[in-house]
N, C-alpha and C positions, 0 to 999 in steps of 0.2 A: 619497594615492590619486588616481588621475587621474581627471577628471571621467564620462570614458566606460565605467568599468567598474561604477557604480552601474545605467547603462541598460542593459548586456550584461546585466549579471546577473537584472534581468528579465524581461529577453529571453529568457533561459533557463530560467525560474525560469516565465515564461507558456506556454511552448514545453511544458515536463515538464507543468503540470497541466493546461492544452490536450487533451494526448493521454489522460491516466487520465481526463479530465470523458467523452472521448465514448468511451471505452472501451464503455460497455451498445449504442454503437448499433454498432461494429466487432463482438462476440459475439455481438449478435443474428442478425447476419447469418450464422451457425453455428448457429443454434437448431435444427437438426436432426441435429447432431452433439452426443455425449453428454458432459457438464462432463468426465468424467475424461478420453474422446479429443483434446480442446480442452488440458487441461491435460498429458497428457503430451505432444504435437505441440507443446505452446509453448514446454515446458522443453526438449525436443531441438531446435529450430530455434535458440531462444534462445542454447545450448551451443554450438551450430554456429556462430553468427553473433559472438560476441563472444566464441572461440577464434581466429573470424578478426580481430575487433578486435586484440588483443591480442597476434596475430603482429606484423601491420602496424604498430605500434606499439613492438613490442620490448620489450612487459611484461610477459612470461612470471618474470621473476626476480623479479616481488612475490608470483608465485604461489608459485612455489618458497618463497619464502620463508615462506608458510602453512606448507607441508608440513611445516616443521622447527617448528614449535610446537605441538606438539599440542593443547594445552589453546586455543587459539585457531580449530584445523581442528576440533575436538570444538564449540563454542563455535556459530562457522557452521553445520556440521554439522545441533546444535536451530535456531538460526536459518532455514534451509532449509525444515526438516520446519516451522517454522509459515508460514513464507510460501507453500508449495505448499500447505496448508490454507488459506490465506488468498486464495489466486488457485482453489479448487477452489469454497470459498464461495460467492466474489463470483458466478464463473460460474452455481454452483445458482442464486441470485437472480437473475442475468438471464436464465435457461433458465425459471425459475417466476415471472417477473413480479412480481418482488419488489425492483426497482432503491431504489424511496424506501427502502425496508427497509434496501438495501445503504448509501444514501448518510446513512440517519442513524447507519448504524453507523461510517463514516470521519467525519461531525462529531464522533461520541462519541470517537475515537482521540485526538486532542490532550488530552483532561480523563482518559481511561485512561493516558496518560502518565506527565500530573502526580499519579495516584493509586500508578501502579507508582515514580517516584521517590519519592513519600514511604514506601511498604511497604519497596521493593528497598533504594534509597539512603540513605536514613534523609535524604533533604533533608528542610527545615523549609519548609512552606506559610504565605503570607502570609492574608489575609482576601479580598479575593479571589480567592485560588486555592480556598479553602474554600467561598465562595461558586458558584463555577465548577463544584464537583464535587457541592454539594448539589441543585444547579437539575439536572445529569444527572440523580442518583438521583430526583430528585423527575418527571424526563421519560419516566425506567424504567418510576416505577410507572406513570404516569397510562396509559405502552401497555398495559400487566400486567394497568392496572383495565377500558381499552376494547375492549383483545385477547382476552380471557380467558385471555390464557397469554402466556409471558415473548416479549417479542421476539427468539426466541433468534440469527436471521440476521445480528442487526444486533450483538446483544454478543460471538459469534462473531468478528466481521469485525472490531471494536472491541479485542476481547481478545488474537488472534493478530496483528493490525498492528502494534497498541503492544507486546506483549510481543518483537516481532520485532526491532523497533527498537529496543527496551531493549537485547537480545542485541548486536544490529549495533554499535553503540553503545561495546560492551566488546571489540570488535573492528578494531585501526587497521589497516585494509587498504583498498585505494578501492573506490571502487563500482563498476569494470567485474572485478577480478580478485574482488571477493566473490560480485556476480553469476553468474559462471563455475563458484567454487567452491562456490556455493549450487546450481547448475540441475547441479553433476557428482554433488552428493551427494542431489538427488531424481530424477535420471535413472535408477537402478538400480530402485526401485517403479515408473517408468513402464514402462521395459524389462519387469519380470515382467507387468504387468499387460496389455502388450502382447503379450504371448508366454504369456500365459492366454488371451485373445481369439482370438490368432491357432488357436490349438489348437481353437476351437469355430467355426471359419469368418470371422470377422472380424477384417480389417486395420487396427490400428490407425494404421500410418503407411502412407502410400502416396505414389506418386511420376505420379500418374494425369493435371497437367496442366491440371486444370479448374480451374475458379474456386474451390472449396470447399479443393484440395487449396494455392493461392497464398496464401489465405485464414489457412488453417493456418500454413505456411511463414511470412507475414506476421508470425504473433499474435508468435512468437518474437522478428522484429524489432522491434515497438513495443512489446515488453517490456524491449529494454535501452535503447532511444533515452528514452524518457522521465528514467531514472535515470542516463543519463549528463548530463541536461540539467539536471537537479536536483542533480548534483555539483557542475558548471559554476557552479549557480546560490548556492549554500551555498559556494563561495569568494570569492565576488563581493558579497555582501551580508552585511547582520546578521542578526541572530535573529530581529527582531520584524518585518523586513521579509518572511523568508523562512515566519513564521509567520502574515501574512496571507495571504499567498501560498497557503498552506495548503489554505482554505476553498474554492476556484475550485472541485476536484476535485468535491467531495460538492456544491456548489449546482448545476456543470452533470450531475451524474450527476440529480438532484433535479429542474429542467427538464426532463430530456429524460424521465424517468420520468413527470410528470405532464402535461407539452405533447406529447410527440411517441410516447411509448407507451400514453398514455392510462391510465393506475393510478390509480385512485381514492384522492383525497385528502379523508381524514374530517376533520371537526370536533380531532375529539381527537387525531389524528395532527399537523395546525397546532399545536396548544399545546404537542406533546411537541417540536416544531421551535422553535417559540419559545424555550421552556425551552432548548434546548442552543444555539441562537445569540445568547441575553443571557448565558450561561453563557460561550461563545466569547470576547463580547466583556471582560467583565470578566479571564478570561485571557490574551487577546492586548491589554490594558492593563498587567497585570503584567507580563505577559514582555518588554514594551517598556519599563518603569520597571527591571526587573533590570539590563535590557543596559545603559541609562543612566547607572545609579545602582548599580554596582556591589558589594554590602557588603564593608565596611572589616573587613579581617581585625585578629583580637584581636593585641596586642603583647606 
């Protein structure tokens, strides 16, 4: 491997969670436009923009080739429908001042993972993975005990990521033509829901010019640019490098929630973050002795 594609990948790998860290302060700036107008304007820009990728490019024939496997286009399909739950979420959170809320639920997403591989996949968890996912649950309660009610924003966001991933996962198509065929198959709910609005006087897409409407047309762009730089970056690197990498995303979602939006950070909310980043660390320990230490299949 040549020495410069460990720095590229990086590069790309700091580039992708760069942009999801300041995502809460890019939809704040929408906070007067309603999660689901934000979320359908992102998925039709988004279809718009990375249909023009994908001319320019000449990779329309890996689309195509979805089409002819059903059980694959079905597959995307549920994948879709949770990650447009998953970007509908996130927005409620940053529309309700609920950002820490959102970034402790993407810490939770890596130990939702390793919990949906050992349910879904029947892998085998080592002692620190089991450690990793009791310090979660043990993070759950302590909201559950200081909240009075389950943190639901954050298992939400934790539960449709990682379950989305799992799906994407069982799906070898890259990530600009899955993107496309993810934002075609939740473009038809935003369409109706646009075309229920428009019915009672409100536009949900408009072509008006101003800052709110660039805005918009934006969200779509820095929806595929992130994930094609996270493609970049998962060919470029290992697992355990790409799974520190990880963390950038929910710490700067997590700053800018409590320095620069000002959200109040309890007592008990500190220990539930504690709990999930000694939890992190003992997983992003194993996951880097696996890639190393790869186990020796039976003979």
């Amino acid at each position: 491997m040549s020495s410069r594609l460990p720095l590229a990948g990086i590069s790309y790998g700091l580039l992708a969670y760069l942009i999801w860290g300041f995502f809460p302060l890019y939809f704040r700036q929408l906070g007067h436009i309603s999660p689901m107008d934000i979320l359908s304007n992102r998925t039709l820009w988004a279809f718009v923009f990375v249909a023009a990728l994908l001319t320019l490019r000449r990779r329309w024939s890996k689309v195509i080739g979805v089409f002819q496997a059903p059980r694959q286009l079905a597959r995307l399909s549920l994948a879709a429908l949770l990650l447009g739950s998953n970007w509908l979420g996130f927005l409620w959170a940053v529309d309700h001042q609920q950002v820490v809320a959102a970034s402790f639920g993407y810490f939770l997403t890596p130990l939702v993972n390793v919990l949906l591989g050992l349910l879904v996949l029947k892998e085998r968890l080592n002692g620190k993975e089991w450690l990793a996912i009791g310090l979660a649950v043990v993070a759950v309660i302590n909201e559950l005990i200081a909240l009075g009610t389950l943190p639901w924003i954050s298992l939400f966001l934790a539960a449709t990521f990682g379950t989305y991933g799992l799906l994407r996962k069982q799906v070898p198509v890259d990530a600009l033509s899955g993107l496309w065929l993810e934002t075609l198959a939740m473009l038809p709910v935003c369409l109706i829901y646009a075309a229920w609005q428009g019915g009672q006087g409100h536009a949900v897409f408009t072509l008006a010019g101003d800052l709110t409407t660039l805005l918009l047309i934006g969200a779509g762009i820095i929806t595929a640019l992130p994930l094609m730089a996270f493609a970049a970056a998962t060919q470029r690197l290992d697992l355990a490098m790409v799974g520190m990498l990880m963390y950038i995303n929910p710490t700067l979602q997590f700053l800018t929630a409590v320095y620069l939006f000002d959200e109040p950070m309890q007592t008990s909310r500190l220990i539930s973050f504690g709990l999930i980043w000694l939890g992190l660390l003992f997983y992003t320990v194993s996951m880097r002795q696996k890639y190393r230490h790869p186990p020796v299949a039976a003979k």
